[in-house]
Biopython code that builds the backbone (N, CA, C, O; Angstrom):
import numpy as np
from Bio.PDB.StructureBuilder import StructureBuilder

atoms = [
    (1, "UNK", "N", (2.491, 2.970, 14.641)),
    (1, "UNK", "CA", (3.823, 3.487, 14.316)),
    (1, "UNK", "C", (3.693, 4.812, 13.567)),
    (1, "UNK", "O", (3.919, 4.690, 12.363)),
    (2, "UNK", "N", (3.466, 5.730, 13.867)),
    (2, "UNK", "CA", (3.383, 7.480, 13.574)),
    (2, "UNK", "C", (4.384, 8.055, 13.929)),
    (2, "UNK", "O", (4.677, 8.204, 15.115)),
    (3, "UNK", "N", (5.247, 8.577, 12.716)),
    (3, "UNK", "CA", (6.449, 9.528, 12.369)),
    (3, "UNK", "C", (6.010, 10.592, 13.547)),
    (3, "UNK", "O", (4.922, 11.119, 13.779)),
    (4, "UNK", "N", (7.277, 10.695, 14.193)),
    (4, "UNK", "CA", (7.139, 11.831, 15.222)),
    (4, "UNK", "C", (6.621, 13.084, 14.565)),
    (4, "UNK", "O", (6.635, 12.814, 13.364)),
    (5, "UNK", "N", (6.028, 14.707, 14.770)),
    (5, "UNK", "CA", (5.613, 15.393, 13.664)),
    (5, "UNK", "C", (6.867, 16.766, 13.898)),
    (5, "UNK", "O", (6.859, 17.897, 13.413)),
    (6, "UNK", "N", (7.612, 16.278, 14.591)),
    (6, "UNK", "CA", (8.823, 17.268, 14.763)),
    (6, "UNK", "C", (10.062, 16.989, 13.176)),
    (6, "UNK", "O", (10.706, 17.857, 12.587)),
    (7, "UNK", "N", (10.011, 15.593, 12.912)),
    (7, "UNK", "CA", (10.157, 15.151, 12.484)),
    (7, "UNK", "C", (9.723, 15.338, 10.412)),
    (7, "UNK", "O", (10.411, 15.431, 9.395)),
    (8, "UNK", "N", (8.203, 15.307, 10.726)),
    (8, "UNK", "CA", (7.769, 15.875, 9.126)),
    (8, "UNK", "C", (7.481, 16.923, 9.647)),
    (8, "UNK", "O", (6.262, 16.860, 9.806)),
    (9, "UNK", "N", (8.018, 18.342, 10.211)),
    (9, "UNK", "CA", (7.757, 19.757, 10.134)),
    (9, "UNK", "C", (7.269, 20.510, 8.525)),
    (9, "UNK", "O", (6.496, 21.459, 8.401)),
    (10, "UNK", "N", (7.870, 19.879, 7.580)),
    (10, "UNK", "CA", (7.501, 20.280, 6.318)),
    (10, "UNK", "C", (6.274, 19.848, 5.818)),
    (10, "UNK", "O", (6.352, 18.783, 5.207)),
    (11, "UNK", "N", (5.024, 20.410, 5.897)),
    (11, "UNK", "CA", (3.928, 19.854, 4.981)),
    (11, "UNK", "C", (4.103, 19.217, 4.031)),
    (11, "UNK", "O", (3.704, 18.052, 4.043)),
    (12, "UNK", "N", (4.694, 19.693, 2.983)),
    (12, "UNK", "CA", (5.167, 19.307, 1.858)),
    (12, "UNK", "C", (5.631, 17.688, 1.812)),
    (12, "UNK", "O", (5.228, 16.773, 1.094)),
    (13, "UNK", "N", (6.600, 17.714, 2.831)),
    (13, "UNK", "CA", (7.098, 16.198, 3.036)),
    (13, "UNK", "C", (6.156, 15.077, 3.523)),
    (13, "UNK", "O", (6.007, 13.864, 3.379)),
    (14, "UNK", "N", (5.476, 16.350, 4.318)),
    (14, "UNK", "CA", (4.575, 15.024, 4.708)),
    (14, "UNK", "C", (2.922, 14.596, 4.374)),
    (14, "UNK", "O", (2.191, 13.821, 4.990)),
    (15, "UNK", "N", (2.592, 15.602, 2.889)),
    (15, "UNK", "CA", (2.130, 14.967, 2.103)),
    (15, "UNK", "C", (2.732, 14.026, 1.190)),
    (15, "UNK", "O", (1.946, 13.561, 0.365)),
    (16, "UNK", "N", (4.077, 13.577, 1.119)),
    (16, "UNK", "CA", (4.417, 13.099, 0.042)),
    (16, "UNK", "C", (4.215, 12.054, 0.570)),
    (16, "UNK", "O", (3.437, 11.212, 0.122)),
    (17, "UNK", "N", (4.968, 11.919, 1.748)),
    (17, "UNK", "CA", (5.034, 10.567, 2.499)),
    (17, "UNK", "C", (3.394, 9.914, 2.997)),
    (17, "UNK", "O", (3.286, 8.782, 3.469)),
    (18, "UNK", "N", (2.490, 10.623, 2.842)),
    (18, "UNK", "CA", (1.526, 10.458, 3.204)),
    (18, "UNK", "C", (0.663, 9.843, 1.784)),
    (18, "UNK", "O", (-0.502, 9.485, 1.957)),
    (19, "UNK", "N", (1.177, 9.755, 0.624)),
    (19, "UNK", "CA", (0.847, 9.342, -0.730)),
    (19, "UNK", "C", (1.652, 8.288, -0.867)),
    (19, "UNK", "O", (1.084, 7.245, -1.193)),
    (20, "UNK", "N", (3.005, 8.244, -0.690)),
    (20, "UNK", "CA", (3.688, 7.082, -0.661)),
    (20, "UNK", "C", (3.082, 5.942, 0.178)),
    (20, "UNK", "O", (2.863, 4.850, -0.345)),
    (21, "UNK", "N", (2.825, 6.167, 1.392)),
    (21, "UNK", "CA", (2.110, 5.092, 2.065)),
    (21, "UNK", "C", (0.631, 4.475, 1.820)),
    (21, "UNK", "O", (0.205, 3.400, 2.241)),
    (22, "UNK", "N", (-0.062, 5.472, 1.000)),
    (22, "UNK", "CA", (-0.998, 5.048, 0.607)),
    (22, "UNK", "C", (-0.509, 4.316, -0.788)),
    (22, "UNK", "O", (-0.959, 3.173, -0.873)),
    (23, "UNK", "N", (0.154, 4.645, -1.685)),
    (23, "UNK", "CA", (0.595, 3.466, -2.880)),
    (23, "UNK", "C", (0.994, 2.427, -1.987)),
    (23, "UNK", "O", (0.236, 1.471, -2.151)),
    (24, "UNK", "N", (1.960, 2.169, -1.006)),
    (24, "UNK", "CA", (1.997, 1.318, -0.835)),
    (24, "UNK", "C", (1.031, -0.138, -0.341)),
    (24, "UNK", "O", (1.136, -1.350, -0.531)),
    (25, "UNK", "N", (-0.256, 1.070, 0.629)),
    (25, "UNK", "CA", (-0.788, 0.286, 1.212)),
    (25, "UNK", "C", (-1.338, -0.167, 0.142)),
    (25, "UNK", "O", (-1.264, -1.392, 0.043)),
    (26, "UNK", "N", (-2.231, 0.743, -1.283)),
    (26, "UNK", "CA", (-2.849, -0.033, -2.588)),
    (26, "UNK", "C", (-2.330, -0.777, -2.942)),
    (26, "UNK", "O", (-2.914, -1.846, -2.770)),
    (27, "UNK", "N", (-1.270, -0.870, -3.497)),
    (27, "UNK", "CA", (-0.290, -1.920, -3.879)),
    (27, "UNK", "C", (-0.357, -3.008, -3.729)),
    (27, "UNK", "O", (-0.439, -3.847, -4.625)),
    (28, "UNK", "N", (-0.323, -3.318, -1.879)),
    (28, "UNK", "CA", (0.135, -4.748, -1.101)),
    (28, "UNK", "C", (-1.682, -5.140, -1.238)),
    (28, "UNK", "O", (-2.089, -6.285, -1.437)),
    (29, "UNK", "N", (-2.491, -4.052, -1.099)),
    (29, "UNK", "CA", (-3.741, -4.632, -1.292)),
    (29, "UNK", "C", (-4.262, -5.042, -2.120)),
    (29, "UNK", "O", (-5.359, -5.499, -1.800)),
    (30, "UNK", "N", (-3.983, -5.139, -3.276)),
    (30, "UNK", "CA", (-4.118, -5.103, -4.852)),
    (30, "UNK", "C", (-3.756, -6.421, -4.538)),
    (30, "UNK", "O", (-4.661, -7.162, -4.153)),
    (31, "UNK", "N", (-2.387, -6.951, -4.643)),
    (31, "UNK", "CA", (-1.156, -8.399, -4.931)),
    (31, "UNK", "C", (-2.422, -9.235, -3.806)),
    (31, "UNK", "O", (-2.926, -10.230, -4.327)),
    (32, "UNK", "N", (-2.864, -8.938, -2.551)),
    (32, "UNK", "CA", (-3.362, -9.585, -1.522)),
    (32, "UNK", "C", (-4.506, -10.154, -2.467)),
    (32, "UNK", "O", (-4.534, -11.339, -2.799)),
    (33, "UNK", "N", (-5.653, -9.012, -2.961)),
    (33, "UNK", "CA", (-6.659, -9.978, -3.293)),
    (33, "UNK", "C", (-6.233, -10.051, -4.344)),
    (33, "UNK", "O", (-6.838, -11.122, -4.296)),
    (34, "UNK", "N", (-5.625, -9.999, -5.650)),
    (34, "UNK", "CA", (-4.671, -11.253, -6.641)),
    (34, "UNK", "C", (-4.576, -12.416, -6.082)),
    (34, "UNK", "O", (-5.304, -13.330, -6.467)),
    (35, "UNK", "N", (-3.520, -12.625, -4.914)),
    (35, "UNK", "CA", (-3.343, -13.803, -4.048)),
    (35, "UNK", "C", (-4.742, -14.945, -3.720)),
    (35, "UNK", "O", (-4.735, -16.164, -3.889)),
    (36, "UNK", "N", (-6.128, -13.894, -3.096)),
    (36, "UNK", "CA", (-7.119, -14.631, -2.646)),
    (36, "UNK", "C", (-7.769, -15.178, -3.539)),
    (36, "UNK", "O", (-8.350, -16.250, -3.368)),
    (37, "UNK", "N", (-7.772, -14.311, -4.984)),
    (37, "UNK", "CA", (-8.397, -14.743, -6.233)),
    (37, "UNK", "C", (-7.759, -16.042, -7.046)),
    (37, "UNK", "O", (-8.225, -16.752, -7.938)),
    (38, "UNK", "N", (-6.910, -16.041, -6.579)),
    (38, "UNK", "CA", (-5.908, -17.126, -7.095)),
    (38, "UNK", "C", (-5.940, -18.484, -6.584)),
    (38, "UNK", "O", (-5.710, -19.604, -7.040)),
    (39, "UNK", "N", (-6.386, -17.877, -5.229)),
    (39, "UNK", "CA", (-6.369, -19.395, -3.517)),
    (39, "UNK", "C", (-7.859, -20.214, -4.070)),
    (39, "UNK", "O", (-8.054, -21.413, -4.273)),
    (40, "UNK", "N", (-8.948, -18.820, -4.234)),
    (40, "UNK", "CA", (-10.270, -19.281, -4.297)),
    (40, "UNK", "C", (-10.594, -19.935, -5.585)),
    (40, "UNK", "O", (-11.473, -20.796, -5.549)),
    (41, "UNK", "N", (-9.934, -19.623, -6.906)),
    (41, "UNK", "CA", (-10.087, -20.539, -8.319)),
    (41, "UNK", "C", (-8.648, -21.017, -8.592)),
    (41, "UNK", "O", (-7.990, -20.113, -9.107)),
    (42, "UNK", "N", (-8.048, -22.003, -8.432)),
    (42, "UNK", "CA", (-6.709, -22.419, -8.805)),
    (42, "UNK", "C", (-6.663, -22.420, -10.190)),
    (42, "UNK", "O", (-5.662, -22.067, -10.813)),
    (43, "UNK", "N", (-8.206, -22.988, -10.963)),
    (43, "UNK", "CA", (-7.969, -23.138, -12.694)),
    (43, "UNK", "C", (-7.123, -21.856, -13.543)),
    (43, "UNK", "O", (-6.485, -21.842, -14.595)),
    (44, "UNK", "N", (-7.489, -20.743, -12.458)),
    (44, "UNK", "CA", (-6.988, -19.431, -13.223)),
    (44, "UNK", "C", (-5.756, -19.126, -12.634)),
    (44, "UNK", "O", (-5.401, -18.718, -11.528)),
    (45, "UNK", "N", (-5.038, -19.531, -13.994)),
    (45, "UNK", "CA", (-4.043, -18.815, -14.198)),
    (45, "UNK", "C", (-3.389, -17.323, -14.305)),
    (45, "UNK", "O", (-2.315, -17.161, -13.726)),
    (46, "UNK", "N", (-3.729, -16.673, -14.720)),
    (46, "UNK", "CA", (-3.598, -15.384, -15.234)),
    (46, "UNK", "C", (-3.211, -14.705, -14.373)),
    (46, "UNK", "O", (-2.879, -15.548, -13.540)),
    (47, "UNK", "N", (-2.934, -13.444, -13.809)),
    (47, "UNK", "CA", (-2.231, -12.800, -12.773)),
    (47, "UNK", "C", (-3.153, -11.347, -13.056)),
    (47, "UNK", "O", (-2.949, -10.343, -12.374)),
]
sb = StructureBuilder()
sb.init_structure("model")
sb.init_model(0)
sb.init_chain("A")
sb.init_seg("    ")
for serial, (resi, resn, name, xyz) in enumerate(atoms, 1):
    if name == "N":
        sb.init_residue(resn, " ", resi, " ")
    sb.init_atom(name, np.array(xyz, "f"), 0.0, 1.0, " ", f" {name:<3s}", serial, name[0])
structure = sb.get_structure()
C-alpha cells in the first residue's frame, strides 16, 4: 500500500509522513514484544 507520489509531491510532506510511519511501526513493535514478554513469563506483571 504506497501513497501515490503525485500525491506526496512535497518532500517535505513526505518526509514527515515517512517518520510518522516509522513511530508508528516502533510503537506497535514495542506494545508487540511487551505482549510476547508478557505471554512468555505470566509471573511478570509490570508493563
Amino acid at each position: 500500500m504506497r501513497p501515490k507520489k503525485s500525491k506526496l509531491s512535497n518532500s517535505k510532506e513526505a518526509h514527515h509522513l515517512n517518520r510518522w510511519w516509522a513511530f508508528i511501526f516502533l510503537s506497535t513493535k514495542h506494545i508487540h514484544a511487551k505482549l510476547f514478554f508478557l505471554e512468555k513469563r505470566p509471573d511478570q506483571h509490570y508493563i
